[in-house]
C-alpha positions as CSV (number, residue, x, y, z in Angstrom):
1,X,0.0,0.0,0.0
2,X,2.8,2.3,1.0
3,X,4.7,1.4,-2.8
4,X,1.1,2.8,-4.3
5,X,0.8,5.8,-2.5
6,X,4.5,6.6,-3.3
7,X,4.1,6.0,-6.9
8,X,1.0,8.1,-7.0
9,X,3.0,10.8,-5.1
10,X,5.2,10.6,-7.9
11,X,3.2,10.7,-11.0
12,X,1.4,13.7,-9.6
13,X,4.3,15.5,-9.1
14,X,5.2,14.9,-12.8
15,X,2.1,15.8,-14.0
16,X,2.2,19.3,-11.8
17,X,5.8,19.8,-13.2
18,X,5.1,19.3,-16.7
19,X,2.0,21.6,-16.5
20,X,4.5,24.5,-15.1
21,X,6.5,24.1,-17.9
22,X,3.9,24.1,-20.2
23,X,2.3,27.6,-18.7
24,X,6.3,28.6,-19.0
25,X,6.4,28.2,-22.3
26,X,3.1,29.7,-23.1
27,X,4.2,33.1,-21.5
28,X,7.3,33.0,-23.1
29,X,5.4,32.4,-26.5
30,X,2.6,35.1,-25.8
31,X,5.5,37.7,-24.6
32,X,7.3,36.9,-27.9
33,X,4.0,37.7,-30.0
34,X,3.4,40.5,-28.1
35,X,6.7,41.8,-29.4
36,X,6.8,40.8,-32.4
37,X,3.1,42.4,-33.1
38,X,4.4,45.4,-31.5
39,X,7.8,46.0,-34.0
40,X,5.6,44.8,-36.8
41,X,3.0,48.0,-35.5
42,X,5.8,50.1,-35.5
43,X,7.2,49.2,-38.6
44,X,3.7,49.9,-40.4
45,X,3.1,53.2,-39.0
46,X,6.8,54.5,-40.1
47,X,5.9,53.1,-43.6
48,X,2.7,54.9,-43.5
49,X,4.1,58.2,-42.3
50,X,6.9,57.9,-44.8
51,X,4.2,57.5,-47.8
52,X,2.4,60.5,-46.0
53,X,5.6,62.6,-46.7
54,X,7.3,63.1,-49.7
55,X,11.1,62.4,-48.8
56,X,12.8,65.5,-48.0
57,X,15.7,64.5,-50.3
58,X,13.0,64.4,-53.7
59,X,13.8,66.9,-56.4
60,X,11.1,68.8,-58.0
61,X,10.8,68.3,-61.9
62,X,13.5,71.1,-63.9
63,X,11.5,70.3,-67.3
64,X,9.4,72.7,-69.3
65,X,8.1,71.1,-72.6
66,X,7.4,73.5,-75.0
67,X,4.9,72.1,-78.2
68,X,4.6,74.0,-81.3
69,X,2.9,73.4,-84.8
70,X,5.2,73.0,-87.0
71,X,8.0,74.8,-87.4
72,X,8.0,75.1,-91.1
73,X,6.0,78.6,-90.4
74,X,9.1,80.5,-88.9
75,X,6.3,82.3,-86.6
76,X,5.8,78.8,-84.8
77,X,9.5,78.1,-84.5
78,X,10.1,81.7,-83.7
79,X,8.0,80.8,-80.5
80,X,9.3,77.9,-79.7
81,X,13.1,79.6,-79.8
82,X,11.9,82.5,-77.5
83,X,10.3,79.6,-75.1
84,X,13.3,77.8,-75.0
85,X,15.5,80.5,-74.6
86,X,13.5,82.3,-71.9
87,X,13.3,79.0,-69.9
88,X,16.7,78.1,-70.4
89,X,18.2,81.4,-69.2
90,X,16.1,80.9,-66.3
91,X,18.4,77.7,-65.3
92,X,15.3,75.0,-67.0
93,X,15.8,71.9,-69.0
94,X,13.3,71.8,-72.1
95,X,11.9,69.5,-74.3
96,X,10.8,70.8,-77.5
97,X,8.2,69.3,-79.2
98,X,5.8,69.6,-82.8
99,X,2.4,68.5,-83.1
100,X,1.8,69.8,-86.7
101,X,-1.6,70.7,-85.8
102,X,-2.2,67.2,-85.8
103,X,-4.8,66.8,-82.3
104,X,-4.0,62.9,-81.8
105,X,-0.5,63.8,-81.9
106,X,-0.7,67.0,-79.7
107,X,-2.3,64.3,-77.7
108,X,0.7,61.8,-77.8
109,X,3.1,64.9,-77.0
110,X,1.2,65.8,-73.9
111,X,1.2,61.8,-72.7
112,X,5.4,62.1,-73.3
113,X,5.1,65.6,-71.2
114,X,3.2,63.5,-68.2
115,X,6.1,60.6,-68.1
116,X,8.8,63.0,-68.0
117,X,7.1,64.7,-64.8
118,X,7.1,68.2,-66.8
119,X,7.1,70.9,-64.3
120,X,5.1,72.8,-66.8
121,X,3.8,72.9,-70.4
122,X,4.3,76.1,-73.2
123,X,1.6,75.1,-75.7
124,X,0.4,76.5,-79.2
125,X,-2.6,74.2,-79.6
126,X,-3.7,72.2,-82.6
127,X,-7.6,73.4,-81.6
128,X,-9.6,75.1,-79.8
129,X,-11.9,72.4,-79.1
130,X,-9.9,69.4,-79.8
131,X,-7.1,70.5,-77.2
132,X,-9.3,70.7,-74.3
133,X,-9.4,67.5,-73.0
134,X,-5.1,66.8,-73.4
135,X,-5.2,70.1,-71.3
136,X,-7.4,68.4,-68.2
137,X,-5.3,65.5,-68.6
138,X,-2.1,67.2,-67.4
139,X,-3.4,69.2,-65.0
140,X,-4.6,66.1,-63.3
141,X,-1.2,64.5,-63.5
142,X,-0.3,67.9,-61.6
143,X,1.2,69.8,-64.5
144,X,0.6,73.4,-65.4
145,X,-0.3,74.8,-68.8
146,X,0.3,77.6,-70.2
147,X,-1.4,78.4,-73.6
148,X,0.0,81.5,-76.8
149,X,-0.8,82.2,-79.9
150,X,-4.7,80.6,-79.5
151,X,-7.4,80.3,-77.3
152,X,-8.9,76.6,-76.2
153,X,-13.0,77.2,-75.7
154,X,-12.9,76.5,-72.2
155,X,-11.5,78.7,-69.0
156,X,-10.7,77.5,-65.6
157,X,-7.7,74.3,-66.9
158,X,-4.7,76.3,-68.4
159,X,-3.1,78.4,-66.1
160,X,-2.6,81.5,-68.7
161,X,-3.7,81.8,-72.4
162,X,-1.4,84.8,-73.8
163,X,-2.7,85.6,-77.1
164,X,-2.3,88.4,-79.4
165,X,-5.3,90.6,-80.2
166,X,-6.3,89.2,-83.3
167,X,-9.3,91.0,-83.8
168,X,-7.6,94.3,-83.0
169,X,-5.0,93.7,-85.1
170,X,-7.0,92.5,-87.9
171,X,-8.7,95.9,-87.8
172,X,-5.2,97.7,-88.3
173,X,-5.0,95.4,-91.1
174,X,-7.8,95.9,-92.9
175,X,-8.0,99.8,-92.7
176,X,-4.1,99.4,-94.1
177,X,-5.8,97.3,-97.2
178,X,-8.8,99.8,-98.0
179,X,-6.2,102.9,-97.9
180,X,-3.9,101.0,-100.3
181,X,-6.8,99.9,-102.7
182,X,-8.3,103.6,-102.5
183,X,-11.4,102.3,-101.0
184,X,-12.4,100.4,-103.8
185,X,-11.9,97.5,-106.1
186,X,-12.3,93.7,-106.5
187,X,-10.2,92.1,-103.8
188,X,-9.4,88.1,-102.6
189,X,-8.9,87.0,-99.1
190,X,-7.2,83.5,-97.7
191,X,-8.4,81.7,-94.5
192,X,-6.5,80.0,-92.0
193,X,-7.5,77.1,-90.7
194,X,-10.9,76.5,-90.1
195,X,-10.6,74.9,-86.3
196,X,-8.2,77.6,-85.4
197,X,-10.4,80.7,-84.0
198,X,-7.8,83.1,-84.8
199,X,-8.9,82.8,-88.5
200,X,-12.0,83.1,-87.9
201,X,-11.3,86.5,-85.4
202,X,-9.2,87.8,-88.3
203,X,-11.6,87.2,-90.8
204,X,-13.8,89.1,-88.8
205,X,-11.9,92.1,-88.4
206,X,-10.8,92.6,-91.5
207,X,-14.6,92.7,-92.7
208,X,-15.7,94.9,-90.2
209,X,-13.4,97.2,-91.6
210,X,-14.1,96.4,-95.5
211,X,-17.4,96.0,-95.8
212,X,-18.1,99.4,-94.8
213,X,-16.8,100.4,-98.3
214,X,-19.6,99.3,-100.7
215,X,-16.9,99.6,-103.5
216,X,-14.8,97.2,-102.1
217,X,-15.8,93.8,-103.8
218,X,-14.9,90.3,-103.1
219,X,-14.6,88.0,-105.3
220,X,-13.5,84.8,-103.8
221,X,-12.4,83.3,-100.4
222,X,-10.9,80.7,-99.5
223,X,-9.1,78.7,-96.8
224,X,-5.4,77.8,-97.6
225,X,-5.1,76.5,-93.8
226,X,-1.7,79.0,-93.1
227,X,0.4,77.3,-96.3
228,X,2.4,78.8,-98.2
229,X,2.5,75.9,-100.7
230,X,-1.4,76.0,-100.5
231,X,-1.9,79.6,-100.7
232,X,0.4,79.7,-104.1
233,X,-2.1,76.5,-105.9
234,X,-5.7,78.6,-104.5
235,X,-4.3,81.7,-105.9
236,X,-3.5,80.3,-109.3
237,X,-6.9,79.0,-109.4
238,X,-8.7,82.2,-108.4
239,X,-6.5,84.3,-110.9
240,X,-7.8,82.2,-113.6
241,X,-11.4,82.9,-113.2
242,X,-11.1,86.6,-112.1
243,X,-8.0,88.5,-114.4
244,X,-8.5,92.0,-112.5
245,X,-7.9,91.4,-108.9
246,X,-6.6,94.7,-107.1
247,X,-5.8,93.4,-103.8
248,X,-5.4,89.8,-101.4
249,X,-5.7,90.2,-97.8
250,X,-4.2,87.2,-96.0
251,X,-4.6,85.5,-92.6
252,X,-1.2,85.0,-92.0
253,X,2.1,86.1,-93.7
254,X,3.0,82.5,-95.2
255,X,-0.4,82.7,-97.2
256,X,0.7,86.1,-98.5
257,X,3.8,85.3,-99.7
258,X,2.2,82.0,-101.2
259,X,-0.1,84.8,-102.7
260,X,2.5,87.0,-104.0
261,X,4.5,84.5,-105.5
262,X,1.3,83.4,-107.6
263,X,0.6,86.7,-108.5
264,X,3.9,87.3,-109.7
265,X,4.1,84.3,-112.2
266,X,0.7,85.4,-113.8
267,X,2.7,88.5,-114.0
268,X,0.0,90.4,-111.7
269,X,2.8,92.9,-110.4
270,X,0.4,95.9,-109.4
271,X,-2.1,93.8,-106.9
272,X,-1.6,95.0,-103.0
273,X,-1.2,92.1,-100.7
274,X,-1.2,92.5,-97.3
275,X,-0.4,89.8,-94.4
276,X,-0.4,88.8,-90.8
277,X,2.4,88.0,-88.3
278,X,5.3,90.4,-89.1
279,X,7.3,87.4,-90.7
280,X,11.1,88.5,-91.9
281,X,10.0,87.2,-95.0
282,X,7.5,89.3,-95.6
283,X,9.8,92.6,-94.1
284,X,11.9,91.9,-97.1
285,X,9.5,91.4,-99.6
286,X,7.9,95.0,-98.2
287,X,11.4,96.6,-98.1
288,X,11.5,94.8,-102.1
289,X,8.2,96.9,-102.9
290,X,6.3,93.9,-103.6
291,X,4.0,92.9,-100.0
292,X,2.7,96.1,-99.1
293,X,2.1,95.6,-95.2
294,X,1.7,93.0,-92.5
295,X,0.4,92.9,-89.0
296,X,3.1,92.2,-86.1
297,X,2.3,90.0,-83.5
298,X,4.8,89.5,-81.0
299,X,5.1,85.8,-81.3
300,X,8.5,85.6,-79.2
301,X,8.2,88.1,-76.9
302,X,4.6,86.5,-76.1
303,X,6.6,83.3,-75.7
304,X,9.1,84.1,-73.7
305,X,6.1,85.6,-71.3
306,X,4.7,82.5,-71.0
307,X,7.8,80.9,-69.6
308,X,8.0,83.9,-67.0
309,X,4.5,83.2,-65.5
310,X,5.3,79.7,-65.4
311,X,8.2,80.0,-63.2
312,X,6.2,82.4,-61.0
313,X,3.0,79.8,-60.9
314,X,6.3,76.8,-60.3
315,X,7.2,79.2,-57.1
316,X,4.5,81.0,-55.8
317,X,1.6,79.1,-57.0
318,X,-0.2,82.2,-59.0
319,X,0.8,84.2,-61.8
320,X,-0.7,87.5,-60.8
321,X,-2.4,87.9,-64.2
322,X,-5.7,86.9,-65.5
323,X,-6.0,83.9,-67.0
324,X,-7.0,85.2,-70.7
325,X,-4.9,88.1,-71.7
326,X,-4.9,90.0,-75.3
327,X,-1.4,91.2,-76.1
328,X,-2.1,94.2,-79.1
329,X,-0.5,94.2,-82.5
330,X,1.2,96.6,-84.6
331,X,1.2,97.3,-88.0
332,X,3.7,97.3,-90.1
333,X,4.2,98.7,-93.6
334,X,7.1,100.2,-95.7
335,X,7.7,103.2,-92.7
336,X,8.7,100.6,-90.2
337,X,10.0,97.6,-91.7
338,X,13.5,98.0,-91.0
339,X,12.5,97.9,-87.4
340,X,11.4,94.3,-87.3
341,X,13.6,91.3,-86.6
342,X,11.8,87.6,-85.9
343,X,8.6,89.3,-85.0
344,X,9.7,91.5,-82.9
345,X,10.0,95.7,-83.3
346,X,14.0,96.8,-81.9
């Protein structure tokens, strides 16, 4: 009886022992999650902070991307020189870019502007319309645009739209054309292209100039879309159905010199073209005594004035100006043609 109760004894102090260790090891286990759930707390709430703040080390995009039509028109390359330059000598990188007023492709050129983390974009558009959507896209991807040479038909997405006062300008030109014709005679004018609104806001002030001359007739209109190349084949057309034109008024210089150069190999010397832009082409060929006046348009200096209220939107977050703002044109004619150099007056 006494070996029984000593080998009960016994394997209920085993039992007691091995429970001991067991609670042991549980606490050990449970104080080693605890631990481990608290670093992995810890690490998660650094991560989360860290995503919360940019690093302090992260460098803010250097890149303006400027995009042009082509630069075949030496007013569109003329902008995108003075863009570059301006941004340049402000210590930016740029990307200069050409859409060829081609909208998918403006499109595509805005995409490559997003992916390089522009800082900001200089844009001539490739329409008012068309353009409006590849605007909203890069100000959602955080990027600034800033708009010359024409309007998009919507306020409130581009930062700045710096155009030049077409229709004011359009009005110098046409009271230049109806002085030169003596008020009167049969007379051709050439569109720009039709889904730009600046040809429309030239046409427009030009005839609100001319038609309040009842002897001023015209006698065809068309749309050469701002070519030269295009401009030269309408005019040969027209010329051939209507031998005594007096005078072509042009919405831009390249269609007037396209116009001139038609003229010319009909051997129509006396007919008084005048343009738009204040080309150096078309200087020369009014210091020759052949185009007798253009309408300036400061295409670099607008540029470069673009650039300027970028960097002050990149640094202060506002550019002080209005968002739509007219720059007036000047006209030029045989009086002040030696004072224009890449559409600029020096």
């Amino acid at each position: 009886m006494k070996n029984v109760s000593k080998i009960m004894w016994a394997g209920l102090m085993l039992i007691l022992m091995g429970t001991s260790v067991l609670i042991g090891c549980s606490d050990k286990k449970a104080e080693n999650n605890n631990a481990s759930s608290s670093s992995s707390a810890a690490e998660v709430s650094a991560s989360a902070s860290e995503s919360a703040s940019p690093s302090q080390n992260e460098q803010k995009s250097n890149l303006i991307v400027i995009i042009t039509p082509s630069h075949d028109n030496p007013f569109f390359k003329s902008e995108a020189d003075g863009a570059a330059a301006k941004a340049e000598e402000m210590g930016y990188e740029t990307l200069v870019l050409v859409h060829d007023d081609d909208p998918n492709k403006q499109n595509e050129l805005v995409d490559t502007a997003i992916s390089r983390k522009a800082a900001a974009i200089i844009l001539d558009n490739a329409g008012a319309d068309a353009t409006i959507a590849a605007i909203k896209k890069a100000k959602d991807a955080g990027i600034p645009s800033f708009l010359i040479d024409r309007e998009i038909n919507e306020t409130g997405i581009a930062i700045s739209q710096i155009v030049s006062n077409n229709y004011q300008g359009a009005q110098l030109g046409g009271e230049e054309f109806v002085k030169l014709m003596g008020e009167k005679g049969n007379f051709v004018e050439l569109l720009g292209k039709e889904s730009d609104t600046n040809a429309g806001i030239r046409s427009q002030g030009y005839h609100d100039v001319i038609d309040q001359y009842p002897d001023m007739k015209m006698v065809a209109q068309q749309s050469a879309n701002w070519s030269q190349t295009e401009a030269f084949s309408k005019m040969e057309s027209i010329i051939q159905a209507n031998k005594d034109i007096k005078g072509v008024i042009a919405g831009n210089d390249t269609m007037a010199m396209g116009a001139m150069a038609a003229l010319k190999a009909a051997g129509l010397k006396d007919v008084i073209v005048v343009g738009f832009d204040g080309s150096n082409d078309v200087r020369d060929s009014i210091k020759a005594g052949e185009i007798k006046a253009t309408v300036l348009q400061p295409a670099y200096g607008i540029a470069q004035m673009a650039v300027e209220q970028a960097d002050q939107y990149l640094k202060t977050g506002s550019t002080g100006k209005e968002e739509k703002q007219l720059i007036d044109c000047v006209l030029i004619n045989s009086g002040n043609a030696d004072k224009l150099e890449t559409f600029a007056l020096k």
